[in-house]
C-alpha positions in Angstrom: 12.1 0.1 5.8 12.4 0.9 1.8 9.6 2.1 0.1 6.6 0.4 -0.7 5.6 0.2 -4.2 2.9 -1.5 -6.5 3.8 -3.9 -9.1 1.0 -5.0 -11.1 0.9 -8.5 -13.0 1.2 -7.7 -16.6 0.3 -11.1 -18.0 -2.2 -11.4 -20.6 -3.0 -7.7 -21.0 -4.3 -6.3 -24.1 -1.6 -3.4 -25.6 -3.9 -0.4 -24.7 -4.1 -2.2 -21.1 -0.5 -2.7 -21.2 0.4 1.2 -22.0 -1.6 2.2 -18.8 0.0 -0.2 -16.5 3.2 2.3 -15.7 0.7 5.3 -14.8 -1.1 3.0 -13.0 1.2 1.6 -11.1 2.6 5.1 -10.4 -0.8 6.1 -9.1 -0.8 2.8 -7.1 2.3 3.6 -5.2 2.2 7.5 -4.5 -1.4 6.6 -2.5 0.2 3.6 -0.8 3.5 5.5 0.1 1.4 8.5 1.3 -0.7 6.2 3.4 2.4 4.5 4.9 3.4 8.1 5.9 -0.3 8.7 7.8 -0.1 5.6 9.3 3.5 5.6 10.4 3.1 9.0 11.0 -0.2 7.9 13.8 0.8 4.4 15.1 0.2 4.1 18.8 0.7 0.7 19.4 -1.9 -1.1 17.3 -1.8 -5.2 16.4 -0.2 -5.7 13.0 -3.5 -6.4 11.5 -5.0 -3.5 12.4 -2.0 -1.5 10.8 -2.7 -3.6 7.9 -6.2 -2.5 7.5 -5.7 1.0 8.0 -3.0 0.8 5.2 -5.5 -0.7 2.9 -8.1 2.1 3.8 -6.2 4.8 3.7 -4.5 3.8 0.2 -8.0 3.0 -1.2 -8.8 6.6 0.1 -6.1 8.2 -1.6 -7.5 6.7 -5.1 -10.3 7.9 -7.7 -13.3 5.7 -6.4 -13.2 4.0 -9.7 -9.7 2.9 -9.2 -10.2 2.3 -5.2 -13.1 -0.2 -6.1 -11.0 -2.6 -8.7 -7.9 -2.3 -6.2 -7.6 -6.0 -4.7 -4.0 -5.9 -3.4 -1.7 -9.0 -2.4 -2.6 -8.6 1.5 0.4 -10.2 2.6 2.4 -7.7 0.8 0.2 -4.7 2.7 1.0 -6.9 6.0 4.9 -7.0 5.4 4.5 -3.4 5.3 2.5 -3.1 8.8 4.5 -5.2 10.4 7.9 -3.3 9.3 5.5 0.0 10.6 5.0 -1.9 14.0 8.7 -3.4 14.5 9.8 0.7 13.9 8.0 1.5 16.6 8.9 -1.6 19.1 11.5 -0.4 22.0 14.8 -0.7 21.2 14.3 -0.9 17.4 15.0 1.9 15.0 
């Protein structure tokens, strides 16, 4: 699996908005990488979309609480990510 990173949608942003889209982004993509570790790191089995939600908790955890509350990610995107966590883990798969 490559890593998972966060793109945001740029459109339509003001230039001061614009400026702290990279940081953001950064930000964005450290807590869902580090949360892709945890949960890789503790999968046991779990239905893809209980790996998704865990992945969505545990990035929003790794945010300022500010940041975690405004964080409405593509969920299909967090779900590709589970399911390439789950498929790791299926027998015969590596």
């Amino acid at each position: 699996m490559s890593e998972p990173h966060v793109t945001l949608d740029g459109t339509g942003l003001e230039a001061t908005r614009q400026r702290l889209r990279g940081p953001l982004e950064e930000q964005l993509t450290s807590a869902l990488r580090t949360a892709t570790d945890r949960v890789r790191a503790d999968y046991a089995g779990e239905p893809v979309d209980e790996v998704c939600r865990r992945l969505l908790d545990e990035t929003r955890a790794g945010l300022h609480p500010d940041i975690a509350e405004g964080f409405t990610p593509d969920m299909d995107e967090f779900c590709r990510v589970a399911v390439a966590i789950v498929r790791q883990d299926a027998p015969g798969l590596s």
